[in-house]
C-alpha positions as CSV (number, residue, x, y, z in Angstrom):
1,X,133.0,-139.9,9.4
2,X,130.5,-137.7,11.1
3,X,127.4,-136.6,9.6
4,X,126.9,-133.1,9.9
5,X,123.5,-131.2,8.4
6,X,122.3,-127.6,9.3
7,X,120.1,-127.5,11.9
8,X,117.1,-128.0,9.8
9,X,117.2,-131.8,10.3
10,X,119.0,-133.2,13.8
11,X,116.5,-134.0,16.8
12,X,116.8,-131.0,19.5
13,X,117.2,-131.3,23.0
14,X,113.7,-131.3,24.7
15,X,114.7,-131.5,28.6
16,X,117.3,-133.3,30.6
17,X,115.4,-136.7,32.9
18,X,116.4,-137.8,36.1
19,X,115.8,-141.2,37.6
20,X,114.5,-140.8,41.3
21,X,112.6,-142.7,43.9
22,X,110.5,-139.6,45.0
23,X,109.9,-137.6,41.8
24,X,107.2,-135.1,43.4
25,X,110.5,-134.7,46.2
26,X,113.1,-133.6,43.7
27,X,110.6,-131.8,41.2
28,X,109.9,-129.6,44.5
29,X,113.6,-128.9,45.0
30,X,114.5,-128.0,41.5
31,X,111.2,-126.1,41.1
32,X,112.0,-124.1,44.2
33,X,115.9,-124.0,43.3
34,X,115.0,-122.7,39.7
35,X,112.0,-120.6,39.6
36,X,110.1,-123.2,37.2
37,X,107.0,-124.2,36.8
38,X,105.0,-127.4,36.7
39,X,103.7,-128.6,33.3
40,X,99.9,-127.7,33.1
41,X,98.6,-131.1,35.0
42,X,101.7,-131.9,36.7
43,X,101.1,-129.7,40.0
44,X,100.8,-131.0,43.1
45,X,97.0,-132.3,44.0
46,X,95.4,-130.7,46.3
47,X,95.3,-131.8,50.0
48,X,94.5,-135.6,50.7
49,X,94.3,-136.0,47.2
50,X,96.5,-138.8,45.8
51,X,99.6,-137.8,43.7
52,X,98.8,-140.3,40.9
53,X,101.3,-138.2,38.5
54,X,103.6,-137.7,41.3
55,X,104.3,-141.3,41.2
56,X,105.3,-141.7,37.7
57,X,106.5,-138.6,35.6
58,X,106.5,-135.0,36.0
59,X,107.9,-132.1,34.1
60,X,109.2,-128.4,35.0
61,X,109.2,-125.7,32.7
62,X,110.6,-122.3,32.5
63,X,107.6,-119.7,33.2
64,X,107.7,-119.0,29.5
65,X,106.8,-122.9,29.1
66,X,110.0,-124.1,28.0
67,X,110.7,-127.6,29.0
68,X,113.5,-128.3,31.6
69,X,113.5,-130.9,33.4
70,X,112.0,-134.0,34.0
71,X,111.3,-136.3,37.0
72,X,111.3,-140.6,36.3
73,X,110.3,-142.5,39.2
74,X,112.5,-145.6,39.6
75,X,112.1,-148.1,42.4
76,X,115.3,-148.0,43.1
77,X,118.5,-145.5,42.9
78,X,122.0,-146.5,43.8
79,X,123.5,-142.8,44.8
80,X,126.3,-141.7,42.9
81,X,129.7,-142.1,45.4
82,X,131.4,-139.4,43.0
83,X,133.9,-138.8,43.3
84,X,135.5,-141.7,45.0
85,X,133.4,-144.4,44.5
86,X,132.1,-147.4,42.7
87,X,128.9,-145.2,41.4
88,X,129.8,-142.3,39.2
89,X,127.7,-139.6,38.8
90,X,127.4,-140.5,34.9
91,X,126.1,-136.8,34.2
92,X,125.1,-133.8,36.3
93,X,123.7,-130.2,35.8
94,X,125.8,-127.2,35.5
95,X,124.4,-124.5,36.8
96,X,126.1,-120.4,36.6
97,X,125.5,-117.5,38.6
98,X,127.5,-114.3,38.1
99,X,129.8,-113.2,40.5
100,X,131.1,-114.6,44.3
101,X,127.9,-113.3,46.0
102,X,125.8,-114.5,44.2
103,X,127.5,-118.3,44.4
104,X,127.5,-117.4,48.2
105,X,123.4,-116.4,48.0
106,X,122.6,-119.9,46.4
107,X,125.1,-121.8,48.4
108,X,122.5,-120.8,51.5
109,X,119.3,-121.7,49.4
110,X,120.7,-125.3,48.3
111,X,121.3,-126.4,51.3
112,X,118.0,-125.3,52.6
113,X,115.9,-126.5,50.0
114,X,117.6,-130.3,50.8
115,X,121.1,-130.1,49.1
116,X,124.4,-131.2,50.3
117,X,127.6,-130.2,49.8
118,X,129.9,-132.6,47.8
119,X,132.5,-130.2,47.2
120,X,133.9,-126.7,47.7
121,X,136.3,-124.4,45.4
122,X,134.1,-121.3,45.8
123,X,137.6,-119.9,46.6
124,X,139.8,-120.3,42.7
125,X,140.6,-117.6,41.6
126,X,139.6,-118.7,37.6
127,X,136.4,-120.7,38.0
128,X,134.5,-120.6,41.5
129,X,132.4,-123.4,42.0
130,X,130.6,-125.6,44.4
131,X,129.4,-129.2,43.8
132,X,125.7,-130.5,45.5
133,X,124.2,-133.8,45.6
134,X,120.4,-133.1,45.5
135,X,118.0,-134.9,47.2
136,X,117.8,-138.2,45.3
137,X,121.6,-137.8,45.0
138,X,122.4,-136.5,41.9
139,X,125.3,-134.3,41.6
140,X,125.2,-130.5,40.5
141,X,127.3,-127.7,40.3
142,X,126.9,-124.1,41.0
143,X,129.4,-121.8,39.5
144,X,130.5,-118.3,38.4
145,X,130.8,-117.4,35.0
């Protein structure tokens, strides 16, 4: 049986973690993908400065300060082969924009902020969608709804 209470006393999601190898690399691309914002004392240091934070843990926020996303860093990674494989992508980040154009627009600004195509269906008719692999390798999807 499944123990349901109001919403008064569950945990509530704080922000979703990814494991990387280069967290200050794929904080950059989501920040720029996004419009977020570093969390105050995550930014980037300034020049020749070392990135002591950079190499551990870093969170992006919504400009409001709403927790996002947040960056692990891991020694190492095995990329996801999804989705033919032995390494599935074991989650990944769905991501909506509202009509064809607009799918189009951010098809361009993925792929130049680092992205890659995994897949294409930017063409069905019911739900049009792309899927990425970021940087570190993580897949995404960008879709319309």
């Amino acid at each position: 049986m499944i123990d349901v209470v109001d919403g008064d006393g569950v945990p509530r999601l704080c922000q979703v973690v990814l494991d990387c190898t280069d967290a200050r690399a794929l904080a950059e691309f989501y920040r720029a993908l996004l419009g977020l914002v570093y969390r105050p004392g995550d930014e980037p240091p300034e020049a020749g400065r070392a990135d002591e934070r950079g190499r551990d843990w870093l969170v992006l926020r919504t400009p409001e300060g709403t927790p996002q996303l947040a960056f692990q860093q891991v020694d190492r990674l095995p990329e996801a082969t999804w989705p033919a494989g032995e390494v599935p992508q074991q989650m990944h980040l769905d991501l909506t924009v509202p009509s064809v154009e607009d799918l189009n627009l951010q098809h361009e600004r993925v792929l130049r902020l680092g992205g890659r195509l995994l897949r294409d269906r930017s063409d069905d008719p019911d739900e049009p969608l792309r899927v990425y692999a970021d940087p570190a390798g993580h897949p995404f999807c960008v879709f319309v709804a």
